[in-house]
PAZAPA-4460 file (N, C-alpha, C; in steps of 0.05 Angstrom, whole numbers, plus 32768, in hexadecimal, padded with zeros to 4 digits):
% residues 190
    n_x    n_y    n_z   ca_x   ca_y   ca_z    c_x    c_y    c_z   seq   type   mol
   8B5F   80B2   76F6   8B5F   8095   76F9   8B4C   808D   7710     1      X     A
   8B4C   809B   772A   8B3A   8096   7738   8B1C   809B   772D     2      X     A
   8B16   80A2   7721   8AFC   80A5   7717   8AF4   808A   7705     3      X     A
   8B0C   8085   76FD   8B00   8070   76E4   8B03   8057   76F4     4      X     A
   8B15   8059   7707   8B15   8040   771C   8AF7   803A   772A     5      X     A
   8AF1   8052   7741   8AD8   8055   7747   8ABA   804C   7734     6      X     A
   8AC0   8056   7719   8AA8   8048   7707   8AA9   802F   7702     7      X     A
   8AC6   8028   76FB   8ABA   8008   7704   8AB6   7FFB   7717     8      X     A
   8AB4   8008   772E   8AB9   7FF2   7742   8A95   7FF7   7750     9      X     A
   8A82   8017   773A   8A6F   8015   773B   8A5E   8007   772E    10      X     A
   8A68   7FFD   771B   8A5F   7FE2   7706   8A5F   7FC5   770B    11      X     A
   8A72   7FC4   771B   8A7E   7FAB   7721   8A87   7FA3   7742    12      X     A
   8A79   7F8E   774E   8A7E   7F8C   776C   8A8D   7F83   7768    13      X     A
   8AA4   7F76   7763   8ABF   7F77   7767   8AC5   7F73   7752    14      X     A
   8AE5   7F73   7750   8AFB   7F73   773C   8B14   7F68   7741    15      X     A
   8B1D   7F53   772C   8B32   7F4A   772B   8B49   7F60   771B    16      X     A
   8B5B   7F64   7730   8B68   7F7F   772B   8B8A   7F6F   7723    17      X     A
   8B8C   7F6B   770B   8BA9   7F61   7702   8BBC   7F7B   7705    18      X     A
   8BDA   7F6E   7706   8BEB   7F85   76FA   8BFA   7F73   76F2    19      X     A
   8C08   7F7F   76D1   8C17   7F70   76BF   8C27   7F81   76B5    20      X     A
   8C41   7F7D   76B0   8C56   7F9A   76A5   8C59   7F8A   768D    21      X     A
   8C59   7F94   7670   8C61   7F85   765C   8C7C   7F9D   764A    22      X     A
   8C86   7F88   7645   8CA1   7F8D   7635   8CB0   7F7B   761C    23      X     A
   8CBE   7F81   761D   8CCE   7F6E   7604   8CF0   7F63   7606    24      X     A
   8CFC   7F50   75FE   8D13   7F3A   7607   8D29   7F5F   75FD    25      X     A
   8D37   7F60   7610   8D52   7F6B   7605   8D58   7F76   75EE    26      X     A
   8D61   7F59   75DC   8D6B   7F67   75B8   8D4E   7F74   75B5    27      X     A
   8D3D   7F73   75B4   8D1D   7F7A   75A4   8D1A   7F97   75B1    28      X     A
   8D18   7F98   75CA   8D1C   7FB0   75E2   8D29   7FBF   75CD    29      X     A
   8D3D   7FBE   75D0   8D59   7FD3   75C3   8D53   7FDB   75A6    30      X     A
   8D44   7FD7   7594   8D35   7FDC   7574   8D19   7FE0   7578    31      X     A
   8D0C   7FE6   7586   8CEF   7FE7   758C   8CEC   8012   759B    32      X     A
   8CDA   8017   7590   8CD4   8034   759C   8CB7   802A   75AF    33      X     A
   8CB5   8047   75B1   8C9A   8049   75C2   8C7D   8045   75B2    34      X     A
   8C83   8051   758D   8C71   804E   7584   8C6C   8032   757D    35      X     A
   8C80   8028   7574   8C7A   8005   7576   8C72   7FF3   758F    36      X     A
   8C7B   7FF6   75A3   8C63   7FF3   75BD   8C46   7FFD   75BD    37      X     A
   8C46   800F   75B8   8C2A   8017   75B6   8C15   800A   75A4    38      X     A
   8C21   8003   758A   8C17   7FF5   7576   8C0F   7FD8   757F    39      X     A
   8C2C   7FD0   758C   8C26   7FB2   7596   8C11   7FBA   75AB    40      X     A
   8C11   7FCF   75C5   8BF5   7FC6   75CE   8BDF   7FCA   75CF    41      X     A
   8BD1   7FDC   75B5   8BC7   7FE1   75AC   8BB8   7FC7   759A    42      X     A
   8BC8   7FB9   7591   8BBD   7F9D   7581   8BB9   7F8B   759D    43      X     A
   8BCC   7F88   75B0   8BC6   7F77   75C7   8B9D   7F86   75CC    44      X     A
   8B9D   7F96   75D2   8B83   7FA1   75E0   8B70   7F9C   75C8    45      X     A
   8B75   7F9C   75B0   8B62   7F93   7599   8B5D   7F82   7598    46      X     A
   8B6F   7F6C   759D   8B68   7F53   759F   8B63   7F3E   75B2    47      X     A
   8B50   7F55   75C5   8B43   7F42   75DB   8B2B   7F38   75D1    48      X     A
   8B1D   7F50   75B9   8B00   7F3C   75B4   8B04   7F20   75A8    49      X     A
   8B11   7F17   75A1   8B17   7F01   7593   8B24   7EE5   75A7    50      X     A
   8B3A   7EF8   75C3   8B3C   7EE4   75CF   8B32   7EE2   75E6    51      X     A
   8B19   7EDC   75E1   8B00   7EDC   75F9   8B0E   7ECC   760B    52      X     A
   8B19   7EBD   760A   8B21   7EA0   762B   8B3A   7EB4   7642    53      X     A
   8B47   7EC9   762B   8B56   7ECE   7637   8B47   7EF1   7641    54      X     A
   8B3A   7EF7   7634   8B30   7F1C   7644   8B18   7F1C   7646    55      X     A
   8AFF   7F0A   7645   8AEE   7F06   7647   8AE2   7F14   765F    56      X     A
   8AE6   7F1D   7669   8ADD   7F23   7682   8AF2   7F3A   7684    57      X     A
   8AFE   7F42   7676   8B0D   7F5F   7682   8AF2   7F7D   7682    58      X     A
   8AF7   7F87   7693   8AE0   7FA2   7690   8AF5   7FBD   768B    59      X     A
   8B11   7FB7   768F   8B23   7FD4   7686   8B40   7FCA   768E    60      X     A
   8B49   7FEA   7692   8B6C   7FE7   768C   8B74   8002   7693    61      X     A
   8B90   8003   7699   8B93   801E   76A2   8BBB   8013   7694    62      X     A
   8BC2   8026   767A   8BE0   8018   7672   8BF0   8036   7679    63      X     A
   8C00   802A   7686   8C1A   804A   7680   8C39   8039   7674    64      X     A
   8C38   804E   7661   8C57   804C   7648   8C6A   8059   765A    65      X     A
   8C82   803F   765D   8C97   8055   7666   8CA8   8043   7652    66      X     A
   8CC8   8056   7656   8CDD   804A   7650   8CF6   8049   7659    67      X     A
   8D07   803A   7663   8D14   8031   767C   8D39   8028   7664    68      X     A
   8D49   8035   7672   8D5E   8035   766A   8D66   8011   7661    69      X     A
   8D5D   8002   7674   8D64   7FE0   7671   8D4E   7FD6   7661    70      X     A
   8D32   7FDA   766E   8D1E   7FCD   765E   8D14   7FDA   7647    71      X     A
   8D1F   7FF3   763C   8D0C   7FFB   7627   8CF2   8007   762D    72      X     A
   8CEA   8004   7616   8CCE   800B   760B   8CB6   7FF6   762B    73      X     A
   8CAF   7FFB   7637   8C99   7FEC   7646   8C83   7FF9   764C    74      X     A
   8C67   7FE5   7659   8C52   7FEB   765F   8C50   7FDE   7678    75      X     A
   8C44   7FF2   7690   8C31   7FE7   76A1   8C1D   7FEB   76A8    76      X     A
   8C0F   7FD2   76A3   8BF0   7FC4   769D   8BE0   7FC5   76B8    77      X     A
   8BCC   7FCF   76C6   8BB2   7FCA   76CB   8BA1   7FC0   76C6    78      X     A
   8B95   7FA4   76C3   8B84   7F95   76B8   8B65   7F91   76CF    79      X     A
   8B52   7F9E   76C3   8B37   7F98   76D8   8B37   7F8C   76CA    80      X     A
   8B1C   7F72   76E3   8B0B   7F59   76D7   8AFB   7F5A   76E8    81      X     A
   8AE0   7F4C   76DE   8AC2   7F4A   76ED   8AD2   7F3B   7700    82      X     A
   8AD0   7F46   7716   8AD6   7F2C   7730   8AC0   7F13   7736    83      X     A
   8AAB   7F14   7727   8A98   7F07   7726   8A98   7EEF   7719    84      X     A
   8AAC   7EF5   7703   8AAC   7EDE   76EF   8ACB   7ED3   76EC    85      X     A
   8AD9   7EDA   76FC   8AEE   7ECF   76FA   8B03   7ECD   771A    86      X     A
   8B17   7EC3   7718   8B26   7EC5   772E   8B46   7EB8   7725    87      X     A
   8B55   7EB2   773F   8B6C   7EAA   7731   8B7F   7EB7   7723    88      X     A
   8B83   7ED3   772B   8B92   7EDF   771F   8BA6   7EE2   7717    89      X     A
   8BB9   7ED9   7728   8BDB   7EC8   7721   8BD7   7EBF   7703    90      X     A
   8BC0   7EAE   7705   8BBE   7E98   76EE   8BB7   7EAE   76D3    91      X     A
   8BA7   7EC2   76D5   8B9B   7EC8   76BB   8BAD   7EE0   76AE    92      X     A
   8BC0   7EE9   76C2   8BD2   7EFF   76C7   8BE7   7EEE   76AF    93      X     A
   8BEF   7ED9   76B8   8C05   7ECA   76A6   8BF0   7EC5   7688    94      X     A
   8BDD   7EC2   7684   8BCF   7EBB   7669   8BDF   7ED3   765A    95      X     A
   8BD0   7EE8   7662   8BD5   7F05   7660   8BEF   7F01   7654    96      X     A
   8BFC   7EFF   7669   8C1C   7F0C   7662   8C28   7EF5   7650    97      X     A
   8C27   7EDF   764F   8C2C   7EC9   7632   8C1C   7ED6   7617    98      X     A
   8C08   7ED7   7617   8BFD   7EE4   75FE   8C08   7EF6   75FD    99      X     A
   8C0F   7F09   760C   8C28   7F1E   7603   8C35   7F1C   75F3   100      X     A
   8C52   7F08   7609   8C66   7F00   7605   8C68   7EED   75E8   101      X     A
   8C55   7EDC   75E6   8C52   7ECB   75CB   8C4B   7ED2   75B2   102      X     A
   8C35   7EE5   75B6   8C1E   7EEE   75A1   8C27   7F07   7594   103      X     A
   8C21   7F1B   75A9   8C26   7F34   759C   8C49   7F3E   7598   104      X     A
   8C53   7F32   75B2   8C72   7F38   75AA   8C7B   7F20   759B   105      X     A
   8C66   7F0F   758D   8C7E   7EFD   7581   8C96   7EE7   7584   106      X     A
   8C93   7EED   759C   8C9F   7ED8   75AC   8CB8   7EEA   75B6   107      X     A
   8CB9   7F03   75B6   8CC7   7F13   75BA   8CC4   7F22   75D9   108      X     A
   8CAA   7F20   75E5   8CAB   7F2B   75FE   8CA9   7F24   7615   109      X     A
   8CA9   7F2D   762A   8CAA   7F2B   7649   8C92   7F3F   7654   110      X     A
   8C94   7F2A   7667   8C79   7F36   767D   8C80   7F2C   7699   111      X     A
   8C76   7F44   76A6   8C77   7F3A   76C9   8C60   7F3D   76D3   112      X     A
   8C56   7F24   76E3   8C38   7F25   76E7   8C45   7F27   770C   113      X     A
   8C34   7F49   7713   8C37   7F5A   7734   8C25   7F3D   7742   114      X     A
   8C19   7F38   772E   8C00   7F25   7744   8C0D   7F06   7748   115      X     A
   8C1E   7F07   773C   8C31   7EE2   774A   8C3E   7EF8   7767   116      X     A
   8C47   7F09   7761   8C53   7F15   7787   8C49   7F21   778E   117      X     A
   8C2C   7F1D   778F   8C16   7F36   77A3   8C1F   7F34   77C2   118      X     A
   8C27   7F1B   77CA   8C28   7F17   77E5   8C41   7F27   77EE   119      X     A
   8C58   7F35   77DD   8C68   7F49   77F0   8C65   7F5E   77EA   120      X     A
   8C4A   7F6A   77E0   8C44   7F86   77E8   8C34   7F90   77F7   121      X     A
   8C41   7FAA   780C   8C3A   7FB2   782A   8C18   7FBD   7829   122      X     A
   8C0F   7FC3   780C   8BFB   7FCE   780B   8BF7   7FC1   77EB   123      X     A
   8BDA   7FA2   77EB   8BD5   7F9D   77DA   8BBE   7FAC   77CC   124      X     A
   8BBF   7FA8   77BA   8BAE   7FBC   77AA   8BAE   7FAB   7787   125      X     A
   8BA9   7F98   778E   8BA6   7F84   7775   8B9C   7F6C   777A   126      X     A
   8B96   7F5B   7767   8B84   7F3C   776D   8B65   7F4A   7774   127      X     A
   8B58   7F34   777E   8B36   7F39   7789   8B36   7F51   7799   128      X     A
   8B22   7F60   7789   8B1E   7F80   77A2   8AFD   7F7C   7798   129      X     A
   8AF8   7F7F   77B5   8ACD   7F83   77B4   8ACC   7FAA   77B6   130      X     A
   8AB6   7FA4   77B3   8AB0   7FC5   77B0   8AB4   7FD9   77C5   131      X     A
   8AAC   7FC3   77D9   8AAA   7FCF   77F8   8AC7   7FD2   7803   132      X     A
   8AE0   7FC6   77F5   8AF7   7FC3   77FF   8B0A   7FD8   7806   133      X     A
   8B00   7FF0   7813   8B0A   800B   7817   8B2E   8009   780E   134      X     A
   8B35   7FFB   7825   8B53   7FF5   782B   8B5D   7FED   7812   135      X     A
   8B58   7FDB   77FB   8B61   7FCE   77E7   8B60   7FE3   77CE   136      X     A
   8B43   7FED   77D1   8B48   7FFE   77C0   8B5B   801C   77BF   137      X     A
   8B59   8028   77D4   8B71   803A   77DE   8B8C   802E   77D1   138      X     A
   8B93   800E   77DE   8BB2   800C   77CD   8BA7   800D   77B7   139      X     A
   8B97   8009   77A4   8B95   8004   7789   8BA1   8020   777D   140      X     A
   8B8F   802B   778A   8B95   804C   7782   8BAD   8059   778E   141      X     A
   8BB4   805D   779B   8BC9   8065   77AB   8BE3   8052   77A1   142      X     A
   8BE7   803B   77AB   8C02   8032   77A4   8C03   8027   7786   143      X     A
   8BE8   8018   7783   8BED   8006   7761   8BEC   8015   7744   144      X     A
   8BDF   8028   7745   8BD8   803F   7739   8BED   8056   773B   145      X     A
   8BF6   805C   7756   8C07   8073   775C   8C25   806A   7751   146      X     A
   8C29   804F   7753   8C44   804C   774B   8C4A   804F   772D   147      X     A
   8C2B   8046   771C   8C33   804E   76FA   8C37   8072   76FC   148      X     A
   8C35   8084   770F   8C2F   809C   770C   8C47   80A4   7713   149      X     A
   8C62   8096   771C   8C79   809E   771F   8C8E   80A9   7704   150      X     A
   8C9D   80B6   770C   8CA6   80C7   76F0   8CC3   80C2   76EE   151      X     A
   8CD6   80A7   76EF   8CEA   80A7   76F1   8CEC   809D   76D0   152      X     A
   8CE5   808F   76D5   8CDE   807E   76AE   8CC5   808D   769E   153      X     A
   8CBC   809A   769E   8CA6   80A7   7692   8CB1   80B5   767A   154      X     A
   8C97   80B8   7663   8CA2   80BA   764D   8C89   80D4   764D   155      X     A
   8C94   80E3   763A   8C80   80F7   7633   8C79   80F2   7617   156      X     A
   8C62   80EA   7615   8C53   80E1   75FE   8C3B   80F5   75F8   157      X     A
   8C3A   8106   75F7   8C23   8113   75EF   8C31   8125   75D4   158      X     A
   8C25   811C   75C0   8C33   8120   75AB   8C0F   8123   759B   159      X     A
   8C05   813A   7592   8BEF   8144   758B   8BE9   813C   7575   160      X     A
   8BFC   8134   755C   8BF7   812C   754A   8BE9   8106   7550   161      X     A
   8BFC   80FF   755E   8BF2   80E1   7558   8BDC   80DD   7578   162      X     A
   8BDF   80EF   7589   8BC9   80ED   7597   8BD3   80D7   75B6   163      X     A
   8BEC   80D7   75BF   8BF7   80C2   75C8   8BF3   80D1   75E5   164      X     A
   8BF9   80B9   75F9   8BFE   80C8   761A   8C06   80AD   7622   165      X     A
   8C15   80B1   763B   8C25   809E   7645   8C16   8093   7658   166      X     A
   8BF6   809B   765E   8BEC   808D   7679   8BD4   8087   7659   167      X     A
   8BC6   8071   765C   8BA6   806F   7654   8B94   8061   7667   168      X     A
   8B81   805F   765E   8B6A   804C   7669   8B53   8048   765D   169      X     A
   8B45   802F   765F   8B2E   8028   7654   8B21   803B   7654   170      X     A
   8B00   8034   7648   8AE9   804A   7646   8ADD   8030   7657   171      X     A
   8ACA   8040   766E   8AB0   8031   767E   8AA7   8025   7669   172      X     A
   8A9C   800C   7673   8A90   7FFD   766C   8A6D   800C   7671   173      X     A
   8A59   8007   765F   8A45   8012   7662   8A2C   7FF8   7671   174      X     A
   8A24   8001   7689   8A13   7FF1   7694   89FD   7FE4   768B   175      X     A
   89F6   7FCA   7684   89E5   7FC1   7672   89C8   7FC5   7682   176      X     A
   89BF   7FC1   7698   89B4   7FBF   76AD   89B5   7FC5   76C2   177      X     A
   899C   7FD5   76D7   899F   7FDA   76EF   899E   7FBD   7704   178      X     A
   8993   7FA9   76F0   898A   7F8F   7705   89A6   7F84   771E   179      X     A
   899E   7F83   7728   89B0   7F78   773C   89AA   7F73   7757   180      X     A
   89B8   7F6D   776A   89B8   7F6D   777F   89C2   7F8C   778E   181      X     A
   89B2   7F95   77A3   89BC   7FAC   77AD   89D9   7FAB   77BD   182      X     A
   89DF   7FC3   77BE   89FE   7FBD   77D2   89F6   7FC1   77ED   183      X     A
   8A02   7FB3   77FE   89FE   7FB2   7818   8A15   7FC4   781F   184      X     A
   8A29   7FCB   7817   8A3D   7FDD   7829   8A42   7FEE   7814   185      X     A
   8A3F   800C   7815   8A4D   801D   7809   8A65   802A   7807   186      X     A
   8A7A   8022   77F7   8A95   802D   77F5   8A9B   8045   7801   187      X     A
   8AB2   8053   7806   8ABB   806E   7806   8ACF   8076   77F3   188      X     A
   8AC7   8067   77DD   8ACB   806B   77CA   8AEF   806C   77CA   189      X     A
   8AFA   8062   77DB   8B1A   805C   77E6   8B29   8083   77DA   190      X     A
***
């Protein structure tokens, strides 16, 4: 993950770094597996070309599948965005998680957007991160990242036939252009 973090953040001077947990209401929870999550976010991620207002600007994702004795079947979401072209993350974090909750679950799911309570965690690592942002990106990696890597709810999904794993992530985006502006501060890459 640090690697694929690091490439974008070599692509991109900053990033609007969402976190979104998506799930589903109770009764639906309780009849729903893992492979039917997966399906649903699998169509959620398909159907960003189409809803340009709402992922327009996403450059990747990082999802880990768990499943949790109360909530079921769930996902938590990593959402990059060009920090360039967008901001307001609270705000686009909830788009997100209604199209969820409306669209793909049907009117059946729930979402918690981390970025409405960024302000009580000891080490943020979400919302606007510039490239140069040693400290931000460390929590990114370390706490925002490290906590999907906890194994209390973790599912073992690697099942060879259908090809599944409980952590994924985008593919880099491929650089259209070297044009740009040069960087004035070089990362340490957190």
């Amino acid at each position: 993950m640090r690697s694929y973090v690091d490439g974008l953040f070599n692509l991109y001077s900053k990033l609007l770094v969402l976190r979104v947990d998506l799930s589903y209401k109770r009764d639906r929870a309780s009849v729903i597996d893992i492979a039917d999550l997966k399906k649903d976010v699998n169509r959620f991620l398909g159907n960003r070309r189409s809803k340009t207002s709402i992922f327009n600007s996403m450059v990747g994702y990082i999802l880990k599948y768990e499943y949790g004795s109360d909530k079921g079947p769930h996902c938590h979401a990593i959402f990059f965005l060009d920090g360039n072209l967008v901001r307001h993350d609270e705000y686009i974090a909830d788009l997100i998680g209604q199209y969820w909750s409306d669209v793909i679950a049907r009117g059946d799911g729930l979402y918690y957007n981390c970025n409405r309570s960024k302000h009580q965690y000891s080490h943020l690592g979400i919302g606007m991160i510039a490239y140069w942002d040693d400290a931000k990106r460390h929590s990114l990696l370390e706490h925002v990242i490290g906590y999907l890597d906890k194994t209390e709810q973790s599912i073992e999904m690697m099942d060879d036939e259908k090809g599944w794993r409980s952590f994924t992530r985008g593919v880099l985006p491929v650089r259209e252009s070297a044009a740009g502006r040069p960087r004035l501060y070089q990362s340490n890459g957190a």
